[in-house]
Each structure stands twice: as structure tokens, then as C-alpha cells.
C-alpha positions in Angstrom: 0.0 0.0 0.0 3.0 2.5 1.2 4.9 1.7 -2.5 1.4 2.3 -4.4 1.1 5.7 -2.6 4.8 6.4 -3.4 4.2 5.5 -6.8 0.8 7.9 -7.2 3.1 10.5 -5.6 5.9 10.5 -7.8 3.5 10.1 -10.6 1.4 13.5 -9.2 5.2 15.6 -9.0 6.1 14.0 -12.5 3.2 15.7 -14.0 3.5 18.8 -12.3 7.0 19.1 -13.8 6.1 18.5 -17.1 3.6 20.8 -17.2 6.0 23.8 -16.0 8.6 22.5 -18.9 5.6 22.8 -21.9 5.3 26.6 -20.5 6.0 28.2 -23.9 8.9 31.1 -23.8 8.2 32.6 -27.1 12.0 33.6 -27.3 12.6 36.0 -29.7 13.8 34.9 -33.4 16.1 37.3 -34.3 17.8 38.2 -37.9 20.2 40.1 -39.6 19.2 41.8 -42.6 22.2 43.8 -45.0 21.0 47.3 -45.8 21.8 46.2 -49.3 20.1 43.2 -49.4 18.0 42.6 -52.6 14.3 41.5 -53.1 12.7 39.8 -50.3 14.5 38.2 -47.3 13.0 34.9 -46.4 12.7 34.1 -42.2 11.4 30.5 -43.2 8.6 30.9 -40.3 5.8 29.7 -41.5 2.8 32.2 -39.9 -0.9 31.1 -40.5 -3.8 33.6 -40.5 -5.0 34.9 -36.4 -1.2 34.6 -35.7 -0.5 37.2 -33.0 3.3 38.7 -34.1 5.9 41.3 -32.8 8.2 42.6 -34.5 10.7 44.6 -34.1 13.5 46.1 -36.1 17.0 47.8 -34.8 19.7 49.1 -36.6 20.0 51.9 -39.0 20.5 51.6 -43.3 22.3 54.0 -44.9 19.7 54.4 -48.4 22.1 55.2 -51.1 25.0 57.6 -51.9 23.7 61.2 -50.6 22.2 60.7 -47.4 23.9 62.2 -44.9 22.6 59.7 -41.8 21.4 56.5 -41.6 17.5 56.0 -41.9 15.7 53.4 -38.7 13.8 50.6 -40.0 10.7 53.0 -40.4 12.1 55.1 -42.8 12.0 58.7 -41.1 14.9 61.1 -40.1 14.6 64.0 -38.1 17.0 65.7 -40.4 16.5 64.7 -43.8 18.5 65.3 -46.4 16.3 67.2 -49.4 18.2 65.9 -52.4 18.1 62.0 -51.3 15.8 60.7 -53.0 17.1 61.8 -56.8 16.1 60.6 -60.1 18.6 57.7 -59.6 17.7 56.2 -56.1 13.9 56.0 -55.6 12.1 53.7 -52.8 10.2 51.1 -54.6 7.1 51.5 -52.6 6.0 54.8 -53.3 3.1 55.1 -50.5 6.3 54.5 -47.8 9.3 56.8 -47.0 12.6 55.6 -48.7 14.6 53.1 -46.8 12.0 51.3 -44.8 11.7 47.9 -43.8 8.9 46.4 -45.1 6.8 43.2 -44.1 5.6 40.3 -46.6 3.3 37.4 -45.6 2.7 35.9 -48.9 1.3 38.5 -51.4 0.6 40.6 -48.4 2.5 43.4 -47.7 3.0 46.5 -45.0 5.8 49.0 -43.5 6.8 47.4 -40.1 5.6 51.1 -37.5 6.2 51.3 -34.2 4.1 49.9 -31.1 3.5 53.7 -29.4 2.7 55.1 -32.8 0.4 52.9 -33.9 -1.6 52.4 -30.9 -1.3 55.5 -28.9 -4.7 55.6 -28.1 -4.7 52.6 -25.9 -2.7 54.1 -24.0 -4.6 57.7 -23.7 -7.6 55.4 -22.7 -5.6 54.2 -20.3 -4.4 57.6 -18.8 -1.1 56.6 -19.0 0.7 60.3 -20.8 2.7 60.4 -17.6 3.8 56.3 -17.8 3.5 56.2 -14.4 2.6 52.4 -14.7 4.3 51.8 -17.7 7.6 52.2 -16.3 10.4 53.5 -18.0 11.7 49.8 -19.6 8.5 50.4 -21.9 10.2 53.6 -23.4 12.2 50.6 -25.1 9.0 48.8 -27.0 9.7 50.2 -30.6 8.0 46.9 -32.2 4.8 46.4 -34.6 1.8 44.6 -33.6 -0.4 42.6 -35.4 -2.5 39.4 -35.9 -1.3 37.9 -39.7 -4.2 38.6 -42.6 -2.7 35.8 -44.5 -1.2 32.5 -43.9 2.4 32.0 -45.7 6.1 32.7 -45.1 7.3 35.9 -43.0 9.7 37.7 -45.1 11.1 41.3 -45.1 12.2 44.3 -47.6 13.6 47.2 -47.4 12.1 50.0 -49.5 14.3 50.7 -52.2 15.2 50.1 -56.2 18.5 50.6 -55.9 19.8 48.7 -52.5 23.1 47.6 -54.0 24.5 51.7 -52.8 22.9 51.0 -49.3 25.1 50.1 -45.6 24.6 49.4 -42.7 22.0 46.4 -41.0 18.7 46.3 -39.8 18.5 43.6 -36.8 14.8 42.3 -36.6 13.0 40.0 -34.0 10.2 38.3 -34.4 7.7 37.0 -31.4 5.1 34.8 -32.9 2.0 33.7 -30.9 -1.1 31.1 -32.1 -5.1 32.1 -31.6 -5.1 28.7 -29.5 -1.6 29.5 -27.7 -3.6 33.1 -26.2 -6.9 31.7 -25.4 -5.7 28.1 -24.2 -3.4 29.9 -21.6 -5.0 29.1 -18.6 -4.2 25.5 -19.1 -1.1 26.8 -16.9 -2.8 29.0 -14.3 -3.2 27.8 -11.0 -5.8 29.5 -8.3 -7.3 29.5 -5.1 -10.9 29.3 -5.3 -11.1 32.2 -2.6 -8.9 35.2 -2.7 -5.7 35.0 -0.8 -5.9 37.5 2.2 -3.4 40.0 3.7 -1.0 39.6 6.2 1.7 41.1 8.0 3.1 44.4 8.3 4.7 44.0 5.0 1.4 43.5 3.1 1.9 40.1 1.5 -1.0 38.6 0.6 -1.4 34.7 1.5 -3.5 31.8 0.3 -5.0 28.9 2.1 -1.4 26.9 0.6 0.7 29.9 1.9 1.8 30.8 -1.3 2.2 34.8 -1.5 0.3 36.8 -3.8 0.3 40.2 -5.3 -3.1 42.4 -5.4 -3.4 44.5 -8.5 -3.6 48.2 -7.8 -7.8 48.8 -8.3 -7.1 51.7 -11.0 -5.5 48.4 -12.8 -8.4 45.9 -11.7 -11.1 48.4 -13.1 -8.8 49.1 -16.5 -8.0 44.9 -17.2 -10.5 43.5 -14.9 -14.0 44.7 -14.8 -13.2 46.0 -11.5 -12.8 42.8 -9.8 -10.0 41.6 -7.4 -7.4 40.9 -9.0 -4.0 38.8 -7.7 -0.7 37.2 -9.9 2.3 35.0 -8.6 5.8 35.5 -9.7 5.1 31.9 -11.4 2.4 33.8 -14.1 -0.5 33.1 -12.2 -3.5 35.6 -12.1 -6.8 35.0 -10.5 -9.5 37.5 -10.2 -12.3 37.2 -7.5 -15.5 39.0 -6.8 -15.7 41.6 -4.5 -18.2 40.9 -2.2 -18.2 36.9 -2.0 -14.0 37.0 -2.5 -14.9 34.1 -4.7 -12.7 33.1 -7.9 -14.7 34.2 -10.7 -14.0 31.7 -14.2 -15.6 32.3 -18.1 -17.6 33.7 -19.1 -17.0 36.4 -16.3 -13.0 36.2 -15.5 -10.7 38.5 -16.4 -7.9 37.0 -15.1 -5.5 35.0 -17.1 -2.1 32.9 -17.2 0.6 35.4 -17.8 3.3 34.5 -20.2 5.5 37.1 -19.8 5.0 38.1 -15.9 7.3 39.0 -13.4 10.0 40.9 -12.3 12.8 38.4 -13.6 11.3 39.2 -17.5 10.3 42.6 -16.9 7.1 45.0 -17.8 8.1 44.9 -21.4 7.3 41.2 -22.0 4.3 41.3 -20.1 3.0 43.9 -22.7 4.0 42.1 -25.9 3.2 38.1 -24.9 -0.1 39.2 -22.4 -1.5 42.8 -22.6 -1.4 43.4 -26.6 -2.5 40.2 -27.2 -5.5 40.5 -25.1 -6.3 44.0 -27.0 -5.7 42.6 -30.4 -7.8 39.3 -29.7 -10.6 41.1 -27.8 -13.7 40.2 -27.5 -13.2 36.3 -27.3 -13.5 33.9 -24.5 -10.7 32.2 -22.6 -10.4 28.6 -21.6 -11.4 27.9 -17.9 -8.8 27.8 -14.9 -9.7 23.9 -14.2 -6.6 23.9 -11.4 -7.6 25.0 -8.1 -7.9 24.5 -4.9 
């Protein structure tokens, strides 16, 4: 009887293991691309249509013989020079400034912009103009957003006829996430089924397991999560609960989800790319269920 219980044990930490291994990391894929690189420059990641990517491009190209600096992968210089773009040394997209990087997915086609231009309104919804809760790591997110139109091969361009004159490098990474990877991440989540409370002079808050918690600030909670109690473990757990009954709330009601890219180890920056920009982009659908609790 003692050896059978052993066994079920071993069997019980086995699985707990494996599940923490199959945590996805969505490590960047990062690649060099010669500022006189011709045609299109092939990744080999095959993307399907809902694919949630980031990408983001560093680096500077030098766009032909008369510029004076180096153009970023989206194109624009303070300081341009007025006589770059001569009769010999035109971008091949015309709609796009000279010299940027573009994006291909199949026949598909768009200049990779940058996350703060692109969706600056989130964040003026948010009332963040003084990035008090951004922090000042986020200063660094100069990446493009997007879920994939089309399914086919990621490839990249940079915007101009002539790129044989060009030097210098762009250094792109790519983050690519699935529909079922975003909406099946509470297959790792873990919760009490009754909030965890405070204790101590510190302000820890404990569950019934003594595991500590931290409790969302409620200006968060009411931006993210309908207002409800809200608490996530350094492990990438968040649970939300309802105010009154302290009770874990679960679909269609939750708004609390596994986190990817929590914690102070990975830093504010990957939380926003692998958890909060994918739940803006994929709004309005439904999350798996938190079945582990206790």
C-alpha cells in the first residue's frame, strides 16, 4: 500500500514538472538583414492567418549615396536630407518613406511602424501620458503589432530600387504567438478558489497553501479587470475574484488569465508584448477555464 502511494506521488510531481517544462517562452527569433540586401529576405517561419506577431526592427541603413545619416527601420529622419531621394535612387514603394523595412506574408504586404505610434490611443484610454505604470523599460518597446491577414512565409524588404548603394543592417526579431496559444493559456494557471488574504506588516498577501500573492492596484483591476480583485504570482499566475463573495470568478466572467510574460525576472516589457497586446488585439473572445484549483 505504502509503495502504491509512493508511486501515485511521484506520478502527481512528475506531471506537475512537465507541465512547468511545456510553459511556452516565445524567445525571440532574431535576424540580420544587409542594408543592401535585394528583393525579399525569407525568415522561413511559416505564420498562418490569427497569428498574433511582434516585430521589431533595430539598426540603421544607410539608403544610397547622398544621405547624410542613416535612416531606422521605419524610414524617417529627423533631419532629412532634401536631395536624397534623386532621379537615380527611388524607394520602390511609393506610399512609404525611402529606406524602410517592409513586411511580406505571402502576397501581403505593410511597412513594419512602431508599437506607441500605432496604438497610442490605448494608452490615452488608459491615462497613461505620464507612464507612471508603464515604467520606463516600456520607453524601449519600438516593435509592430499585429495578428497575420494571411497565412504563408514571414519575409522582409527594405524599400528601395537601388539597395546595391545601401550600408549598414537592420536587426529584426520576431515574437510569434497562435489564436489557441492566447486563449488556451489558462491551461497553466493555477488558483485558489477564494482570494488570498493580507498579512503582516509587509502586506503580503497569502493563500490557504501559503503561497504569496500580489493584489493588482484597483485603478488596474477596473482598466483589465471589470473592477474585480485581481492577484498574480511570480510563477504567471493571475486569478480575479468578486468583490463581495472574495470568490474566484472563471468564463464567461473572468478576467484573469495565465501570464506569459510576468514578473520581475522578465520585466514590464514582456508582459506587454506576450499578455497585454495580445488580449487588446484578440478582444472580445472567450478564454479557456482555470480547471486547477484548490
Amino acid at each position: 500500500m505504502k509503495k502504491k502511494l509512493l508511486y501515485f506521488l511521484l506520478l502527481l510531481l512528475a506531471a506537475e514538472n512537465s507541465m512547468s517544462q511545456i510553459i511556452p517562452t516565445f524567445e525571440p527569433k532574431v535576424f540580420k538583414i544587409p542594408g543592401g540586401h535585394r528583393g525579399r529576405f525569407t525568415t522561413n517561419l511559416n505564420i498562418n492567418e490569427g497569428d498574433y506577431l511582434y516585430i521589431e526592427a533595430l539598426g540603421e541603413v544607410r539608403v544610397g549615396y547622398f544621405f547624410v545619416s542613416y535612416v531606422p527601420a521605419d524610414g524617417f529622419q529627423e533631419n532629412p536630407d532634401p536631395h536624397a531621394l534623386d532621379k537615380f535612387d527611388k524607394p520602390n514603394f511609393r506610399d512609404f518613406p525611402h529606406g524602410t523595412l517592409m513586411c511580406w506574408i505571402d502576397n501581403w504586404v505593410h511597412p513594419c511602424t512602431k508599437v506607441f505610434a500605432q496604438h497610442t490611443t490605448w494608452y490615452q484610454r488608459m491615462s497613461m501620458k505620464e507612464d507612471w505604470f508603464l515604467g520606463a523599460d516600456l520607453s524601449d518597446l519600438k516593435g509592430w503589432i499585429f495578428l497575420a491577414p494571411k497565412s504563408g512565409v514571414l519575409e522582409f524588404e527594405i524599400n528601395d530600387l537601388q539597395p546595391e548603394n545601401n550600408s549598414g543592417f537592420f536587426s529584426v526579431s520576431v515574437i510569434k504567438m497562435t489564436k489557441s496559444q492566447h486563449l488556451n493559456r489558462n491551461y497553466y494557471n493555477r488558483c485558489p478558489k477564494v482570494a488570498p488574504q493580507s498579512k503582516g506588516m509587509f502586506g503580503d498577501y497569502i493563500d490557504n497553501k501559503g503561497s504569496v500573492w500580489d493584489k493588482d492596484f484597483d485603478v488596474v483591476s477596473k482598466m483589465y479587470h471589470g473592477g474585480q480583485l485581481t492577484f498574480r504570482s511570480e510563477r504567471g499566475f493571475q486569478c480575479t475574484y468578486d468583490h463581495v463573495t472574495k470568490i474566484l470568478t472563471n468564463p464567461p466572467t473572468t478576467m484573469g488569465t495565465f501570464d506569459y510574460g510576468y514578473g520581475l525576472k522578465q520585466g514590464m516589457k514582456r508582459h506587454f508584448i506576450l499578455d497585454v497586446f495580445p488580449h487588446e488585439l484578440y478582444k472580445g473572445l472567450t478564454y479557456t477555464e482555470t480547471k486547477n484549483t484548490y
